[in-house]
N, CA and C of each residue as an Amber inpcrd file, in Angstrom:
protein
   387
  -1.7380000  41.9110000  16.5820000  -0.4120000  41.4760000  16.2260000
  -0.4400000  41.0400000  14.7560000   0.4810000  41.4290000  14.2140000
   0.3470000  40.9520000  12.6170000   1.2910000  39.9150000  12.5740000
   0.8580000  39.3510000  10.7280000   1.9300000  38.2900000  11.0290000
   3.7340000  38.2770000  11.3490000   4.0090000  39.2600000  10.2220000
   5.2880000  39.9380000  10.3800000   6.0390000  40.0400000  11.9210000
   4.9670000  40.3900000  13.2930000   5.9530000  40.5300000  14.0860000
   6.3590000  39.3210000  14.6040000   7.3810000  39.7100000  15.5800000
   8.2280000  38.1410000  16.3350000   7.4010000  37.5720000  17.1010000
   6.1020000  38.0740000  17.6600000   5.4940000  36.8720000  18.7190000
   4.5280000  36.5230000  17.9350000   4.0340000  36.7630000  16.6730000
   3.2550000  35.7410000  15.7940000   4.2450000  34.8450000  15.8160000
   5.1150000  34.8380000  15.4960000   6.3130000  33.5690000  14.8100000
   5.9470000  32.4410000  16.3550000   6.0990000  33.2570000  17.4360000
   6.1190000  32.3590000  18.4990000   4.8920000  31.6320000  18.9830000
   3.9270000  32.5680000  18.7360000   2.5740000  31.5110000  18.9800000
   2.4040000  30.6960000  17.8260000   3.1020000  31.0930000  16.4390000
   2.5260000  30.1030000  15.6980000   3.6510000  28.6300000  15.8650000
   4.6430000  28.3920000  16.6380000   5.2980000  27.3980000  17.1070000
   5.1150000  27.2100000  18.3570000   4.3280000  27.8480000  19.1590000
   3.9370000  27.2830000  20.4660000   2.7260000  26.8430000  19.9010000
   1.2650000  27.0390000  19.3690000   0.0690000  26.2090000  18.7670000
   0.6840000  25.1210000  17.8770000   1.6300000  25.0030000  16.9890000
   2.3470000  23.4990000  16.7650000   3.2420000  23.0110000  17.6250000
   3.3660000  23.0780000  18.9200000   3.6630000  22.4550000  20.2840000
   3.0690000  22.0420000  20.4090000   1.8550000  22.2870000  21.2820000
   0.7230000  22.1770000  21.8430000   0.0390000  21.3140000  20.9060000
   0.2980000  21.1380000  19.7540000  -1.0680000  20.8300000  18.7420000
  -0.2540000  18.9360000  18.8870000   1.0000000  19.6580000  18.7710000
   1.9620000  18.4200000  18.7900000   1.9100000  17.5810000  19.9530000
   2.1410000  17.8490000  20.8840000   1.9100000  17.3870000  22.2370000
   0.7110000  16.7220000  22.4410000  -0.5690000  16.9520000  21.8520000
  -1.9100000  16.5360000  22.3350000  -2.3820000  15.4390000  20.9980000
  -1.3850000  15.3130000  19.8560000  -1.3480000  14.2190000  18.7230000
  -0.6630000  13.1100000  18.8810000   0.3110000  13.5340000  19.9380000
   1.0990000  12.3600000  20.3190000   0.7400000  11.7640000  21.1490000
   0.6070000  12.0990000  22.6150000   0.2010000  11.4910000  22.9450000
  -1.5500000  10.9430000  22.4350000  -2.4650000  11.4270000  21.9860000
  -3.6440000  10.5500000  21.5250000  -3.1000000   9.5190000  21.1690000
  -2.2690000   9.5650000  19.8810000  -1.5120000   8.4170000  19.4040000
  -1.5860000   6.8180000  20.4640000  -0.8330000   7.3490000  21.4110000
  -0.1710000   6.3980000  22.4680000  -0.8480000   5.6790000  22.9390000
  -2.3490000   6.7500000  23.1360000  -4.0190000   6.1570000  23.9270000
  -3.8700000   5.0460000  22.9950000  -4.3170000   5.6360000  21.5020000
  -4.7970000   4.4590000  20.5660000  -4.3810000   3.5120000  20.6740000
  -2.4700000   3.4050000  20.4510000  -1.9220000   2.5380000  20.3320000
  -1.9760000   1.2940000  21.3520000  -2.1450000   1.8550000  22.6410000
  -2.3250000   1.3270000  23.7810000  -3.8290000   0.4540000  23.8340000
  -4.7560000   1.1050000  23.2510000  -5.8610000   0.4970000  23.8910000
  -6.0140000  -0.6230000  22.3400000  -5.3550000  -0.3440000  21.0740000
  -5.5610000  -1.5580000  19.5030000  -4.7960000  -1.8360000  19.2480000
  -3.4150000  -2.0420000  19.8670000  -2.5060000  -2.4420000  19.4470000
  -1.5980000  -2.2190000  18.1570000  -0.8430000  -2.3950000  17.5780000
   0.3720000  -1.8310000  16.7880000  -0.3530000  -1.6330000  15.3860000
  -0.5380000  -2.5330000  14.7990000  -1.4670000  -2.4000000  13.2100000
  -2.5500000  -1.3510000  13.1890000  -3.6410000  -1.9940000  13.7990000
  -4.8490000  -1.4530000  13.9820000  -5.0840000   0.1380000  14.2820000
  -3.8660000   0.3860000  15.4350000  -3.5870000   1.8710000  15.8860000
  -3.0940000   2.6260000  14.7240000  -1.9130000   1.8840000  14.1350000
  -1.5260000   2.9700000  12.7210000  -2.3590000   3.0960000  11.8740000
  -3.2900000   2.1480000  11.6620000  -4.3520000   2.6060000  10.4620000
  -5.2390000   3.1090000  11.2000000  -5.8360000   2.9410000  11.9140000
  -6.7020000   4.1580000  12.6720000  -6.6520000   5.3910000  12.7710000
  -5.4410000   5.6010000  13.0850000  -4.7420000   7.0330000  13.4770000
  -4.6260000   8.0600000  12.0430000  -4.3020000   6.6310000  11.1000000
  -4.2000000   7.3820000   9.7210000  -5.3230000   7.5960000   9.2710000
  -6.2790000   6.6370000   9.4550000  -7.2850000   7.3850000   8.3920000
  -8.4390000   8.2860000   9.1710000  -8.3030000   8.2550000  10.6440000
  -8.7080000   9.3030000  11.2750000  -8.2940000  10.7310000  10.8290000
  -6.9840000  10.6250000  10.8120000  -5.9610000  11.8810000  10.5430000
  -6.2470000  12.6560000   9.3350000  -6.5880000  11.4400000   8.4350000
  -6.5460000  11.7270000   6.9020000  -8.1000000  12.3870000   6.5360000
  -9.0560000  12.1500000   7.4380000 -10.5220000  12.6170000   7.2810000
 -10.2170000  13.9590000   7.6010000  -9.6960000  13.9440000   9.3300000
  -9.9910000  15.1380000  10.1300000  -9.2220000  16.4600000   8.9030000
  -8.3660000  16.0970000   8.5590000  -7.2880000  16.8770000   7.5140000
  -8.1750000  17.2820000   6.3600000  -8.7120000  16.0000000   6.0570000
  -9.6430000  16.9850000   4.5080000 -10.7880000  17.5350000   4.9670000
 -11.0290000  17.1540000   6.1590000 -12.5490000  18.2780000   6.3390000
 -11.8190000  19.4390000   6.7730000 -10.5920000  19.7450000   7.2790000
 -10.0030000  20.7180000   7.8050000  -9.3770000  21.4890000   6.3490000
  -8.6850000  21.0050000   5.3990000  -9.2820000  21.6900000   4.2100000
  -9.8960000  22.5660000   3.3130000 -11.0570000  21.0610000   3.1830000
 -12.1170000  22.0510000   2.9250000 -13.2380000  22.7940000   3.2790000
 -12.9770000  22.4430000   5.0300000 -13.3130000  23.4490000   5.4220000
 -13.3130000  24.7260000   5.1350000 -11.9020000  25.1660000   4.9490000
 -11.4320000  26.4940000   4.5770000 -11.9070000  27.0890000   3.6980000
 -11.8530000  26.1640000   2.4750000 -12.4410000  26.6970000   1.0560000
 -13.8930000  26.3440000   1.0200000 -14.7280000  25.9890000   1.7440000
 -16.0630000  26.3370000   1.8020000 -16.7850000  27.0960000   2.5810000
 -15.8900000  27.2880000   3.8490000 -16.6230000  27.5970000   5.3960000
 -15.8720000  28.8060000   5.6970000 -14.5000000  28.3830000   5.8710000
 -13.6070000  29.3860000   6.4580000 -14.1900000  29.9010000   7.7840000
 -14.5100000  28.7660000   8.6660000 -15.2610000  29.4990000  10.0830000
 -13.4750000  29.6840000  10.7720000 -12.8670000  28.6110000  10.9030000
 -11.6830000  28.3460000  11.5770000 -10.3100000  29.2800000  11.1870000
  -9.9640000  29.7360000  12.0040000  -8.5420000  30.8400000  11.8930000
  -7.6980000  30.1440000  11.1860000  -6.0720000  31.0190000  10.8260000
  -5.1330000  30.0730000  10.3810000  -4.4310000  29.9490000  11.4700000
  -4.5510000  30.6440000  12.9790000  -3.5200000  29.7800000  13.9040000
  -4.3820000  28.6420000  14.4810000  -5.6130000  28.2090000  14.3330000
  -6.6420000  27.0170000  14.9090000  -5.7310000  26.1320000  13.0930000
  -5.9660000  26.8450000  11.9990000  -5.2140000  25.7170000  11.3700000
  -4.0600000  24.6690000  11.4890000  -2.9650000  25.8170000  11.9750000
  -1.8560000  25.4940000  12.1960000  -1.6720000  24.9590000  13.6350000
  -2.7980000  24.9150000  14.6150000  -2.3300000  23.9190000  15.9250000
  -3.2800000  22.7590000  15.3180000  -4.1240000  22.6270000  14.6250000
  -4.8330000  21.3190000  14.5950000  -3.9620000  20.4850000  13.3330000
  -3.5610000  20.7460000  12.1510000  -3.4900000  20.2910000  10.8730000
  -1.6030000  20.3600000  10.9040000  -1.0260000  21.2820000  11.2210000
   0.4740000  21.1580000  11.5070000   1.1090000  20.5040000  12.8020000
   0.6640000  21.0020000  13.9450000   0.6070000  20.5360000  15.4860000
  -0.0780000  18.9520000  15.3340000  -1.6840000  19.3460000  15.5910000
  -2.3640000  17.8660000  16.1390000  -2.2550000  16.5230000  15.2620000
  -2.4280000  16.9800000  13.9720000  -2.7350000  15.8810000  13.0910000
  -1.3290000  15.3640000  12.8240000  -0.5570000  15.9340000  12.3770000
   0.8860000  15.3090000  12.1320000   1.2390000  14.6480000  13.2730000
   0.8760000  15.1450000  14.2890000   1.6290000  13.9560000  15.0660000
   0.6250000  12.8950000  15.5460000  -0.6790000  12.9180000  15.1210000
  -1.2240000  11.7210000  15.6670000  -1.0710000  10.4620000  14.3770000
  -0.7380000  11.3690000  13.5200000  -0.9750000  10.0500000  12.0720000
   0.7760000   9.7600000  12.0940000   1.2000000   8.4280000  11.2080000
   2.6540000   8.8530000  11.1290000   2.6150000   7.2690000   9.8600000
   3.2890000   8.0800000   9.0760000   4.0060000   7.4540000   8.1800000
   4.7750000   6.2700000   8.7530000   5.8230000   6.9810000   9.0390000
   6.9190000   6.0540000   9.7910000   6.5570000   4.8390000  10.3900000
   5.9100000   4.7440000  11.1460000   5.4570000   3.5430000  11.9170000
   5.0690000   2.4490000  10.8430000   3.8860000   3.3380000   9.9850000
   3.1840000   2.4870000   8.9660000   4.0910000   1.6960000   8.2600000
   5.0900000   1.9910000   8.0930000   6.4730000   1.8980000   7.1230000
   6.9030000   0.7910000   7.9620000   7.3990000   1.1060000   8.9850000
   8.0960000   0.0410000   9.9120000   7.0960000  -0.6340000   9.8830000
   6.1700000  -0.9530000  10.2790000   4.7950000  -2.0720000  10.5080000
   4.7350000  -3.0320000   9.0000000   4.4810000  -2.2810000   8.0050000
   4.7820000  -3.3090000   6.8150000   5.9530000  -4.1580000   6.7890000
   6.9010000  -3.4000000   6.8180000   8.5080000  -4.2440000   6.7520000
   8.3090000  -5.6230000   7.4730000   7.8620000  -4.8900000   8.9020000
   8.4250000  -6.0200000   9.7460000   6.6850000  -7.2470000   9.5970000
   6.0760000  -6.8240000   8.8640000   5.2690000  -7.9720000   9.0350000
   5.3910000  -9.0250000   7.7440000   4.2970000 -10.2210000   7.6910000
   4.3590000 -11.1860000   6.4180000   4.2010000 -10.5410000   5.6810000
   4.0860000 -11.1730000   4.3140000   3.8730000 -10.7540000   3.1910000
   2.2350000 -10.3790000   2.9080000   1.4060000 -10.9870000   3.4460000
   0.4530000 -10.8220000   2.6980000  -0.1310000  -9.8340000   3.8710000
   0.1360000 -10.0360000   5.2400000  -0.5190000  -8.8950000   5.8680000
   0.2160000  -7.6360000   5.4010000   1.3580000  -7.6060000   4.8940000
   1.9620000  -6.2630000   4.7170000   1.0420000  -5.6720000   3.3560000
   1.0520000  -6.3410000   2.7620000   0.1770000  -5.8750000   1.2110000
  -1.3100000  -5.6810000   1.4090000  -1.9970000  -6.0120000   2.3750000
  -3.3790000  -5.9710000   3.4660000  -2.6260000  -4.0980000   3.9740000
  -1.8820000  -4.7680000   4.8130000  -1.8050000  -2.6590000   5.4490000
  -1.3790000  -2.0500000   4.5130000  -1.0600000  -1.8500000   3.1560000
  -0.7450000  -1.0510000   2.4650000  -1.6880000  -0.3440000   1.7430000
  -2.6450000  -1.6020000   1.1260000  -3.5510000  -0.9760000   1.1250000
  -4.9840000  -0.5590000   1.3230000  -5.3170000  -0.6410000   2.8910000
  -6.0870000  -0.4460000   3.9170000  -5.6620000   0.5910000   3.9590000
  -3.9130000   1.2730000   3.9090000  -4.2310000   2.4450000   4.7470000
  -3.8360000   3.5460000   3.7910000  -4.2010000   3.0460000   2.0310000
  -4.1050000   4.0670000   1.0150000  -4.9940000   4.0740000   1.4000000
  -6.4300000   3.2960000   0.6840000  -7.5800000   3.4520000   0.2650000
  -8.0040000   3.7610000   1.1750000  -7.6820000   3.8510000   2.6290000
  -8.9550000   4.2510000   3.4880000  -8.4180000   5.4620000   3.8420000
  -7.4850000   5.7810000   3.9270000  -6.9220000   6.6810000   3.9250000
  -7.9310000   8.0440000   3.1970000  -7.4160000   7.5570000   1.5420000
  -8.0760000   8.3850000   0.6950000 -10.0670000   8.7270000   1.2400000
 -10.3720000   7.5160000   1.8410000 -11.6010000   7.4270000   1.6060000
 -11.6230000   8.7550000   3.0420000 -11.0900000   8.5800000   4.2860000
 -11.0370000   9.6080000   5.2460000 -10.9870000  10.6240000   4.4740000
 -10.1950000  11.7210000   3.5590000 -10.2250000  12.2610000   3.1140000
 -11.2800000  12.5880000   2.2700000 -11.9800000  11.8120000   1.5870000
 -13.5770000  11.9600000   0.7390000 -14.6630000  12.2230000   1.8780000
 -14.7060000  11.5600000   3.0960000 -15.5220000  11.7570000   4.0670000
 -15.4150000  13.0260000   5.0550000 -14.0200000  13.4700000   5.1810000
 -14.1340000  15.1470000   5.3890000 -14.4130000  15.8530000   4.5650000
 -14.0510000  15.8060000   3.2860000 -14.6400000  16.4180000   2.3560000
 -16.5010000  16.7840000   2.2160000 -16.4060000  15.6680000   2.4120000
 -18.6020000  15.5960000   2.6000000 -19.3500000  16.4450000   3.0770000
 -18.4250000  16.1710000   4.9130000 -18.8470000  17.0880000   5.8860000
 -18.6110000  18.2960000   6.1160000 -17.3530000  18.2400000   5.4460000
 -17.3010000  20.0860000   5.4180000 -18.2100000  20.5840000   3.8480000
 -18.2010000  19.7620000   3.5680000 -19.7730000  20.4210000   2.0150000
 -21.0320000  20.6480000   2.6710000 -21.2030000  19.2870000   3.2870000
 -22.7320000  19.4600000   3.8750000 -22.9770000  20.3470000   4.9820000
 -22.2690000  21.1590000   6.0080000 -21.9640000  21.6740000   7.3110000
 -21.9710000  23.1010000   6.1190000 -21.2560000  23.4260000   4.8120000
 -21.7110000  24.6810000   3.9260000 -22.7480000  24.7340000   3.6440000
 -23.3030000  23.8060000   3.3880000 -24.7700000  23.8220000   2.7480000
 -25.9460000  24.3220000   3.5400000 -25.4570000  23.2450000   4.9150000
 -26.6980000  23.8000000   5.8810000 -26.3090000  25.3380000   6.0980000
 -24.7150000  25.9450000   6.1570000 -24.9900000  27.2240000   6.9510000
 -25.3790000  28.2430000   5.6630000 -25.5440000  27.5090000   4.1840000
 -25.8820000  28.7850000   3.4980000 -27.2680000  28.6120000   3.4700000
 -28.3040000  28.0790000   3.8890000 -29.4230000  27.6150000   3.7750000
 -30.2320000  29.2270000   4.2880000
C-alpha cells in the first residue's frame, strides 16, 4: 500500500488512535498512583526523553517505521504528556511551588530529551560496532 492510497490515510489515524488511547490512559495510571504535580512532571519528562530518543533514533538508527513513528510519537506520546494540565497545575498552585513546576518541568524536560538523545547514540554505536 503506498502512501497516496485511502487506507494508508486510515491506518495512519487508526495507529494515532490506538497510540492515543494507550497515552491516555497510562496518563491516568500515573496520575492515579502520584498524584496531580508529580504525575504531570513525570509524564512530561518521560514523554520528553521517550520523544528524543524516538528522534534520534531515526537519524541515527532508523530501525523503527514511520507508521511505529506516528502511533508512538503522534498517538502515544502526545497523549501521555500534556501541556495543559501543566498550565492549569501552575495557575492554580502558590507562588513559589508554581515557579518550582515551571521549572522542573523545562529543565527536566529538556534534560529527558538529552537522555534519549544518548541512548539512541549509544544503541548506534553498539549496532555499528
Amino acid at each position: 500500500m503506498t502512501d497516496g492510497h485511502p487506507l494508508a490515510t486510515v491506518e495512519t489515524y487508526a495507529l494515532v488512535a490506538l497510540g492515543g488511547f494507550a497515552g491516555a490512559n497510562a496518563r491516568y495510571v500515573v496520575d492515579g498512583a502520584f498524584g496531580a504535580l508529580p504525575a504531570t512532571l513525570a509524564v512530561n519528562v518521560l514523554g520528553s526523553a521517550l520523544l528524543g530518543f524516538l528522534l534520534y533514533e531515526e537519524a541515527y538508527l532508523g530501525v523503527f517505521s514511520g507508521p511505529m513513528r506516528t502511533a508512538v510519537g503522534t498517538g502515544f506520546l502526545s497523549s501521555l504528556t500534556t501541556y495543559s494540565t501543566f498550565a492549569v497545575q501552575t495557575y492554580q498552585a502558590a507562588p513559589l511551588v508554581a515557579a518550582g513546576n515551571v521549572a522542573a518541568n523545562y529543565a527536566l524536560g529538556v534534560a529527558g530529551v538529552l537522555v534519549g538523545r544518548h541512548v539512541a547514540l549509544a544503541l548506534a554505536r553498539r549496532t555499528n560496532q
